[in-house]
N, C-alpha and C positions, 0 to 999 in steps of 0.2 A: 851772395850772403844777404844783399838788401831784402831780397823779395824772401828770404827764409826769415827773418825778424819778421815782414809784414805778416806771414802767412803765420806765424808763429802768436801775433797781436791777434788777428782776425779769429782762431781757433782758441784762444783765449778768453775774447769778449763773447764768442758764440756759446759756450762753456759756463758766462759765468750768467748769462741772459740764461740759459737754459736752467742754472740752478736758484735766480730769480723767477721763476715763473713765464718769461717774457718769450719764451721758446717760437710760440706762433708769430713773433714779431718778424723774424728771419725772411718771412718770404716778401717783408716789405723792400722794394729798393731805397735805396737813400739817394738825394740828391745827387747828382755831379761834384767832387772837390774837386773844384779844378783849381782852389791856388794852393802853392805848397810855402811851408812858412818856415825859418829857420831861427831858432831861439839864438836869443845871442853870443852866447858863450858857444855855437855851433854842433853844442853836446846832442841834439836830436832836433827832428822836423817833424812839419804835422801839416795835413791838409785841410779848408777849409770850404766849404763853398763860396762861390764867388762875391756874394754879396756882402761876406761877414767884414767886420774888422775887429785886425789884430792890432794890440798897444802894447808898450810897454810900461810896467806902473812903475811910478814916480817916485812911490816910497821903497819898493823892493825891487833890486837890479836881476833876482832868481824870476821873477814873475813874468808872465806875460798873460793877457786875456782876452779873450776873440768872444765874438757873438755878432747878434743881428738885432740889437735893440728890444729882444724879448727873451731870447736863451744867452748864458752866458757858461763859456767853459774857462776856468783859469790853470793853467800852467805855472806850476812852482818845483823850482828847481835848483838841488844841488851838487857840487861836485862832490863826488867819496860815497861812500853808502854810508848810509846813517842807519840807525837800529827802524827797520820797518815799522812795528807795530807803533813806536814812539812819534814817528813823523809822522803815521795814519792818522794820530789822535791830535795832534797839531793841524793838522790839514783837514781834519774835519769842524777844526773849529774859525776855520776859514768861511765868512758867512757877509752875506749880502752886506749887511748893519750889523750894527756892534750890539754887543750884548744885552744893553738895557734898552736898546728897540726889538726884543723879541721876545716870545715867550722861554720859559724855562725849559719846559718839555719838547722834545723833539717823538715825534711817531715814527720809529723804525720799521723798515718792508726788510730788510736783513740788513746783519752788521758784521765784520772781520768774516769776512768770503776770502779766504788762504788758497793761492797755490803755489805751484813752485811752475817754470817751464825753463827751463838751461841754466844760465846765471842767475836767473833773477825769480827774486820773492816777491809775490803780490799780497795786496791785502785791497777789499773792497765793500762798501759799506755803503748804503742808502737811507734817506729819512723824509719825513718832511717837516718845515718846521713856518710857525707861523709870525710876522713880523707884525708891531703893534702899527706901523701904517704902510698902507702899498707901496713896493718897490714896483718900476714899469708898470705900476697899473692892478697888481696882484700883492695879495697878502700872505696865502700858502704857498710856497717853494718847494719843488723837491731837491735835495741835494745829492751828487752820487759823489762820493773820496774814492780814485782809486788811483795805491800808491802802487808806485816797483821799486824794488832799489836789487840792485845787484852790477856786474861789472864796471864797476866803478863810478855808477850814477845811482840816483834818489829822485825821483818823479812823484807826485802829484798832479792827476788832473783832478780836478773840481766842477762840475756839470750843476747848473741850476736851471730849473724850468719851472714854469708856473703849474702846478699840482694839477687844474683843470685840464691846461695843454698837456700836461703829460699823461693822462688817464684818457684822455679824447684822441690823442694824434700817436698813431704807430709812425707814421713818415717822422717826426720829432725824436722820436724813437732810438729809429733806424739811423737817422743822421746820427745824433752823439754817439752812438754804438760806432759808427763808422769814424766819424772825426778819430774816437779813443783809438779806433783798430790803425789810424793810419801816421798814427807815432812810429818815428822809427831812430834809435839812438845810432851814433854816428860815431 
């Protein structure tokens, strides 16, 4: 049943890259994840490559956030299913810096990308938005929200890359494509 969720994630993100444009990215490999990571309420895992680290924040016990000191994916999580599109727009207000350190305007590459695959509703949405001073070094962000909720879980991941790396590096790509494909609820 494990490897039908993964295989079900992977034809998913491949699906929703393809309906993003990013289609030729696919022949990129992604690195090795080789660590696998288990959120703490045990409700789903996810693998990361080995360099990254994972935390738990401080302020929210649903949370959890991995990266490698230049891309950051955050993990927000809750038990029950919550109304999808609601917690999409909650989670996409999920942002580096708080609101009066950035501009108003976000530039969308697409928004509410809907599917359905067994239990669960997807909803996923991309932007980028620009911070009045550099976070790691960079001002433009791109952000990806891509929520699920259905048998009895509510997911959010949250993928942040710097706009240049993300237009310049397929491997960058190909990893968060992969990190999302290798969710697997439990």
């Amino acid at each position: 049943m494990r490897w039908a969720r993964r295989l079900l994630w992977a034809s998913l993100t491949l699906v929703l890259a393809a309906a993003s444009g990013r289609a030729g990215d696919r022949g990129k490999a992604p690195p090795p994840l080789a660590r696998e990571h288990r959120h703490p309420t045990g409700a789903f895992t996810f693998r990361t490559p080995e360099s990254w680290v994972v935390q738990e924040s401080s302020t929210d016990p649903n949370a959890l956030q991995a990266g490698d000191g230049s891309l950051v994916v955050r993990f927000l999580y809750h038990a029950g299913e919550q109304g999808y599109d609601s917690l999409h727009v909650s989670c996409m207000l999920d942002r580096l810096a708080g609101p009066m350190a950035q501009e108003p305007e976000v530039k969308y590459e697409y928004e509410f990308v809907s599917s359905v695959s067994g239990h669960h509703r997807s909803l996923d949405s991309a932007f980028q938005i620009r911070y009045d001073a550099p976070i790691m070094g960079h001002q433009v962000w791109r952000q990806r929200t891509f929520t699920v909720v259905g048998a009895g879980h509510s997911l959010c991941v949250i993928s942040h890359v710097p706009a240049p790396v993300w237009k310049k590096s397929r491997e960058t790509r190909a990893l968060l494509d992969a990190v999302l494909a290798s969710v697997t609820f439990r």
